[in-house]
C-alpha positions as CSV (number, residue, x, y, z in Angstrom):
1,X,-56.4,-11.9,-72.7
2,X,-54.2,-8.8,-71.9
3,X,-54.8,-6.9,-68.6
4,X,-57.1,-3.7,-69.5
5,X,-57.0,-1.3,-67.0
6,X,-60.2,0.3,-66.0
7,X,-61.6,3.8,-67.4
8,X,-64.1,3.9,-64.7
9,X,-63.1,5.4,-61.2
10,X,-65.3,6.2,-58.5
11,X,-65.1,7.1,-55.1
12,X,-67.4,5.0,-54.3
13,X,-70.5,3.3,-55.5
14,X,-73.7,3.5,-53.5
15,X,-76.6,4.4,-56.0
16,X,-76.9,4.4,-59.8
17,X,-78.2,8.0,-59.5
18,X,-74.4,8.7,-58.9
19,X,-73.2,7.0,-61.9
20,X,-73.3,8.2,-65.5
21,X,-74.9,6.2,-68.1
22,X,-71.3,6.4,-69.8
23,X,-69.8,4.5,-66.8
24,X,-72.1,2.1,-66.5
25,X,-71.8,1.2,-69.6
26,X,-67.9,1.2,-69.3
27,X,-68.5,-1.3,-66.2
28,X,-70.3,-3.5,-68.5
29,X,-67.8,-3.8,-71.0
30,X,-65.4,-4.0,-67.9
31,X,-67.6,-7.2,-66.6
32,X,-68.0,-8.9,-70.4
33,X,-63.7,-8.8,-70.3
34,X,-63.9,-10.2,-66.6
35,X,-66.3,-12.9,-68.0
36,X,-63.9,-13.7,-70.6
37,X,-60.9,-13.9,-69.0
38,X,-59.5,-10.7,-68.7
39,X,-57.4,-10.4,-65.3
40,X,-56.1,-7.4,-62.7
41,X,-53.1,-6.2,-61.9
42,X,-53.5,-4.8,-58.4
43,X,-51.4,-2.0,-56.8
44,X,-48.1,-3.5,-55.2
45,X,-49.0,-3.0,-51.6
46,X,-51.7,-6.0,-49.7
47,X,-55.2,-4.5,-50.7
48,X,-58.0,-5.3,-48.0
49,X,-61.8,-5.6,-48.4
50,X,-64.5,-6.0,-45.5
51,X,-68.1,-7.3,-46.3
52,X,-70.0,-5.8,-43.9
53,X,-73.8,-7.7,-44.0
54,X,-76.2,-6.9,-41.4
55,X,-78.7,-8.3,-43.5
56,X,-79.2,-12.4,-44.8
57,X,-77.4,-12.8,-48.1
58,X,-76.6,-16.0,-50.0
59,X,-75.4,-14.6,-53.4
60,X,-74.6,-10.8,-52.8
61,X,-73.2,-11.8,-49.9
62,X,-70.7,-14.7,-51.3
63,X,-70.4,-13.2,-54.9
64,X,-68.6,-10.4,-53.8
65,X,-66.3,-12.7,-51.5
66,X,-65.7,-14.9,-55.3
67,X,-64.9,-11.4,-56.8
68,X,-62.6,-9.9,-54.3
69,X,-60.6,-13.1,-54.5
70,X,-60.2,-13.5,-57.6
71,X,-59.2,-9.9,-57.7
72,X,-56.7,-10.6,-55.8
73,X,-57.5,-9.5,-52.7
74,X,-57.1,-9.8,-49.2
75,X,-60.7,-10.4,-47.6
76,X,-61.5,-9.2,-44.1
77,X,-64.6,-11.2,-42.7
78,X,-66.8,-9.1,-40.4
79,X,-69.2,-10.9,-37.8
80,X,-71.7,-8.1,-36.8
81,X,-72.6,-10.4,-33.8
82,X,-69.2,-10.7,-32.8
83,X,-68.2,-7.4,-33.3
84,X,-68.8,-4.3,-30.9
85,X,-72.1,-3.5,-32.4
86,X,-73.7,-5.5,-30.2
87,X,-72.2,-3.6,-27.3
88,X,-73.6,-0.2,-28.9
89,X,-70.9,0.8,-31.5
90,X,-72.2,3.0,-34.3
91,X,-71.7,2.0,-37.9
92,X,-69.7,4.7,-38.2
93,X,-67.4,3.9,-35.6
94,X,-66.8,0.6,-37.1
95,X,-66.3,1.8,-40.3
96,X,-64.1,4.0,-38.5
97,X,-61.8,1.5,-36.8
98,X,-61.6,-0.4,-40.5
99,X,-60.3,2.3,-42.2
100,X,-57.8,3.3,-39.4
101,X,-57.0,-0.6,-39.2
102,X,-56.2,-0.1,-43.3
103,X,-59.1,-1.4,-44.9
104,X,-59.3,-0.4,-48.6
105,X,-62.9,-1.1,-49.1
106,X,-66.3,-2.1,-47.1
107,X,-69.0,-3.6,-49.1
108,X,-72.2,-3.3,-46.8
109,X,-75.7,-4.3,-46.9
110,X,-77.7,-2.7,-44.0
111,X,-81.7,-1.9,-43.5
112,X,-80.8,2.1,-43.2
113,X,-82.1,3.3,-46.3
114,X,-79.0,5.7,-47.4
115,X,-77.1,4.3,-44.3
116,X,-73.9,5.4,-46.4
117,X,-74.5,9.2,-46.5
118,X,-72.8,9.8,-43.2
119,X,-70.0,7.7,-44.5
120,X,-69.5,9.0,-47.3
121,X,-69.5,12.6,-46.7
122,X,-67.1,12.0,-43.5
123,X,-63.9,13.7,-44.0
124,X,-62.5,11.4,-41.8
125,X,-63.0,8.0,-43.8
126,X,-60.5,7.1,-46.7
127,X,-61.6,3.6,-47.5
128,X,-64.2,3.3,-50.4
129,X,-67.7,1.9,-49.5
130,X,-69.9,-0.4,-51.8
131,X,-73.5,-0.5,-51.2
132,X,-74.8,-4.2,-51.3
133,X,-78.6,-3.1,-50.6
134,X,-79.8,-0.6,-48.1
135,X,-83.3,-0.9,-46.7
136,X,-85.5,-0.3,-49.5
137,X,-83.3,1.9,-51.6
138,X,-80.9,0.9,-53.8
139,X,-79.1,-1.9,-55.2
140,X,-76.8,-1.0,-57.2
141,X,-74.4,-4.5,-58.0
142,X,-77.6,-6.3,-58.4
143,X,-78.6,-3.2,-61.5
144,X,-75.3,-4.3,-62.9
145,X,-75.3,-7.7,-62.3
146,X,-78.8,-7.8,-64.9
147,X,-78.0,-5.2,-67.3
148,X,-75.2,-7.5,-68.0
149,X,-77.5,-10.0,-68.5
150,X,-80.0,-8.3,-70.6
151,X,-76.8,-7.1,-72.6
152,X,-75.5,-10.3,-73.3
153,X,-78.6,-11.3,-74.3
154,X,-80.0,-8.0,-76.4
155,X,-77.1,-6.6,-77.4
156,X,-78.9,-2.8,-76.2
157,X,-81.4,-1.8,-73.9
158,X,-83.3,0.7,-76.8
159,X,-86.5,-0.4,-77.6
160,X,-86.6,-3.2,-75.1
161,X,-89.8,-3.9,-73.0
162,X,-89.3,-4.9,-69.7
163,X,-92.1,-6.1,-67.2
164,X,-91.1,-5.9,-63.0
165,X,-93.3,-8.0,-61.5
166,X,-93.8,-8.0,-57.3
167,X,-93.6,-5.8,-54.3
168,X,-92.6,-3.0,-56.3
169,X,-92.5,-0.2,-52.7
170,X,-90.6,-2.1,-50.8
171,X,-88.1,-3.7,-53.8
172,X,-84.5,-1.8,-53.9
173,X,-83.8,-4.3,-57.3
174,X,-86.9,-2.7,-59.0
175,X,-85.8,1.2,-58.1
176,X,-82.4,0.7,-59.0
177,X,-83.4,-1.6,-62.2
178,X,-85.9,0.9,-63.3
179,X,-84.2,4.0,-63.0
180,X,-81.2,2.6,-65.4
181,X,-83.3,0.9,-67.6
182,X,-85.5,3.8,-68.2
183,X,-81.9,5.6,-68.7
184,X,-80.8,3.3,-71.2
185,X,-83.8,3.7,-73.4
186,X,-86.0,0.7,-72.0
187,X,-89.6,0.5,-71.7
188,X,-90.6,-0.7,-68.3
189,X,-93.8,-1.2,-66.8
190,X,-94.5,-2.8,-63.6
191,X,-97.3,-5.3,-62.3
192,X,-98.4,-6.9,-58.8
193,X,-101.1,-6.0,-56.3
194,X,-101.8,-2.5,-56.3
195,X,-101.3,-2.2,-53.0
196,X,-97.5,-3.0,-53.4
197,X,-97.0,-0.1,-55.9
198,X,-96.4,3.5,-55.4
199,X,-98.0,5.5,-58.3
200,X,-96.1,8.8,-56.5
201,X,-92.8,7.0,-56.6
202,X,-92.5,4.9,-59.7
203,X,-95.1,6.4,-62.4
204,X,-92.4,8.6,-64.0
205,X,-90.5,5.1,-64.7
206,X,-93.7,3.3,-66.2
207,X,-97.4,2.3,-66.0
208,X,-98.4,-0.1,-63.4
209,X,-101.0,-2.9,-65.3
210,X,-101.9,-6.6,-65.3
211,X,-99.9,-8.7,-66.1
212,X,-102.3,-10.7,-68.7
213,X,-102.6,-7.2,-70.6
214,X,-98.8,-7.6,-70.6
215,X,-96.6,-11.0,-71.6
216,X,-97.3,-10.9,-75.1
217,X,-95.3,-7.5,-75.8
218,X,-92.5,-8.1,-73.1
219,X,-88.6,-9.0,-74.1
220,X,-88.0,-9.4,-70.3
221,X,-90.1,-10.8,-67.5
222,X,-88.3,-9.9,-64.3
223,X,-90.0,-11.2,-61.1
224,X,-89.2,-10.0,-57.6
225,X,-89.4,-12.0,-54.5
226,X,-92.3,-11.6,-52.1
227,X,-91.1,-11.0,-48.9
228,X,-92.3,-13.4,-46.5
229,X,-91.5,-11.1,-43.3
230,X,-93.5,-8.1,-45.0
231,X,-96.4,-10.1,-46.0
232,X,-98.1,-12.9,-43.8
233,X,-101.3,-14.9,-43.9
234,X,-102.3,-12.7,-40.8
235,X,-103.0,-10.0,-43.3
236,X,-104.9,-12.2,-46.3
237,X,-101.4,-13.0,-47.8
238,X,-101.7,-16.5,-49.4
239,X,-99.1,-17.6,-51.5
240,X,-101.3,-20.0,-53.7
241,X,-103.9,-17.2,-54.6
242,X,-101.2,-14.8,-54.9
243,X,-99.6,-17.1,-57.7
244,X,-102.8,-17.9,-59.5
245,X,-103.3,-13.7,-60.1
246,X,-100.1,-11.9,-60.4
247,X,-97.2,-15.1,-60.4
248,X,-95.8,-16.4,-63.9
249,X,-97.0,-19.5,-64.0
250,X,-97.3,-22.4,-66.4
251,X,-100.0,-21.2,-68.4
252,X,-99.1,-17.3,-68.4
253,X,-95.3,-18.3,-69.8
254,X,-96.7,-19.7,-72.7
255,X,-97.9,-16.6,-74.0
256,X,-94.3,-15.0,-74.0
257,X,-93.4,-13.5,-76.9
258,X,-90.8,-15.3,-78.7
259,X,-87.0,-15.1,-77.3
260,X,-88.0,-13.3,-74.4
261,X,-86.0,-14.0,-70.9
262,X,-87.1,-14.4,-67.5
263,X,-84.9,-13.1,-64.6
264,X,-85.2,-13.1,-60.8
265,X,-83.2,-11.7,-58.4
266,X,-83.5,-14.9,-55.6
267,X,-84.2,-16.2,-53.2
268,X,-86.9,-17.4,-55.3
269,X,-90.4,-18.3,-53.7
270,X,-91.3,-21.6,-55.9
271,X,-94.8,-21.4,-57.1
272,X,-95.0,-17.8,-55.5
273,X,-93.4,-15.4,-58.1
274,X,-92.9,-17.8,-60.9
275,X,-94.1,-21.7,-61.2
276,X,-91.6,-24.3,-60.0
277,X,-90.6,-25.7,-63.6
278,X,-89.4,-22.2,-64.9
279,X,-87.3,-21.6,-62.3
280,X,-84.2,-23.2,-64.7
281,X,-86.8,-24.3,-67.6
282,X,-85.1,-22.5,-71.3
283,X,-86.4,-18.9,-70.6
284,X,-85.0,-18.6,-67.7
285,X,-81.7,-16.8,-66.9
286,X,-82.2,-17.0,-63.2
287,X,-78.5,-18.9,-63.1
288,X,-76.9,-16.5,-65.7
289,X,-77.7,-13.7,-63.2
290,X,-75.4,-15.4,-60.4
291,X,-73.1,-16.1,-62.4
292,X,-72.5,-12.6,-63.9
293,X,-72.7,-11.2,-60.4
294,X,-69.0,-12.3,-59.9
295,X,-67.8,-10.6,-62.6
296,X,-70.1,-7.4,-62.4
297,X,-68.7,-7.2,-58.7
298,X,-65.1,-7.4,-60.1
299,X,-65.7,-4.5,-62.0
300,X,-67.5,-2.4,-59.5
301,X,-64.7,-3.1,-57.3
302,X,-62.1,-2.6,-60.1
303,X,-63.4,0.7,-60.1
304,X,-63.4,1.9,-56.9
305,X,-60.1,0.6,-56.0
């Protein structure tokens, strides 16, 4: 396949509320050419990325190390441990050093919510940043990442019914998902313990109801991780009770519509958010998700490089 140059360029890319539906949807197309061979042809000078993660990550984390490679780029590793955070450097001033070191970009993931404002809006800093997750905000690749796979399953996101299931407050996947979803002319409606929703926050996106009143309709059953450190048993958290009332299990999957996908960002809780068997079972597009994370990353970086 030819080389196709990009018609999305940002500055960055730190929230979907910054991004037009037009060039989201021009990173789609972008990340459906990746996935299908389409290559790069970077600027003739060394072009250096930094992941900066001062949170776990398996697949953010390593995706966007698959990406940059095979972007052709040089990847910086950053040990936050190692580094002079731990002798009191701000995150700025690291950021800081990077770019004055000649850094292109910095993908980081950090539990600030909106930890990039500062960076951004420093005229100091020329490098680009990437948010891979802040706190409870956004997370943006992720957004991308299933879009693409709704896309290449649906074709369009008009008309379709999409069901967030989990810890709704403290999820950055379900903001970021159900703000461009409801953009792109999805119906989404959320589901969980009551106590993990905030009507305040996410009732202009959709209503917030059982899920039994709710698989038969839904195209797309996206479960969200509970998060262990959040909830404990200490507080009347069990993970078998929680399953049995607001998990898909076994019993609830068979009365999925027809054709309609299940998706999870991961980590996935087994028996928790969704039975152990449908974790790779035929609905599932758990796998698909990872994999189009590579090339959903390529494009975000693409674009901001």
């Amino acid at each position: 396949m030819p080389i196709v140059k990009s018609i999305v360029k940002l500055k960055h890319f730190t929230t979907i509320e910054n991004i037009s539906n037009e060039e989201i949807l021009t990173l789609l197309d972008r990340a459906h050419e990746f996935k299908a061979g389409a290559s790069w042809e970077p600027r003739k000078k060394q072009i250096f990325t930094s992941n900066l993660f001062f949170e776990n990550s398996t697949r953010t984390h390593n995706s966007f190390i698959i990406a940059e490679r095979k972007l052709g780029l040089e990847v910086l590793e950053f040990d936050a441990v190692g580094s002079s955070l731990s002798k009191g450097e701000t995150l700025y001033d690291t950021i800081l050093t990077l770019d004055a070191l000649g850094v292109d970009v910095c993908v980081i993931r950090h539990s600030q919510d909106q930890y990039y404002d500062e960076l951004i809006q420093s005229p100091n800093l020329h490098l680009a940043i990437v948010n891979g997750g802040d706190g409870s905000g956004q997370h943006p690749s992720q957004c991308l990442l299933d879009l693409m796979t709704i896309q290449e399953e649906f074709g369009t996101f008009e008309g379709l019914k999409i069901l967030i299931v989990g810890d709704i407050d403290h999820s950055r996947v379900a903001r970021s998902n159900a703000q461009m979803l409801t953009r792109l002319g999805a119906k989404v409606y959320f589901s969980g313990p009551e106590e993990w929703y905030s009507e305040e926050e996410f009732s202009e996106f959709g209503p917030h109801m059982q899920i039994d009143n709710l698989l038969g309709e839904m195209d797309v059953v996206m479960l969200l991780r509970v998060q262990h450190e959040r909830h404990t048993e200490d507080e009347g958290f069990i993970k078998e009770n929680y399953h049995q009332t607001f998990g898909l299990t076994l019993e609830r999957a068979k009365r999925m519509k027809s054709g309609a996908i299940i998706m999870h960002p991961a980590p996935v809780n087994r028996d928790v958010e969704l039975a152990d068997q449908l974790v790779e079972g035929s609905q599932s597009r758990i796998v698909k998700q990872m994999q189009n994370g590579v090339y959903a990353r390529m494009a975000i970086l693409e674009a901001v490089l």
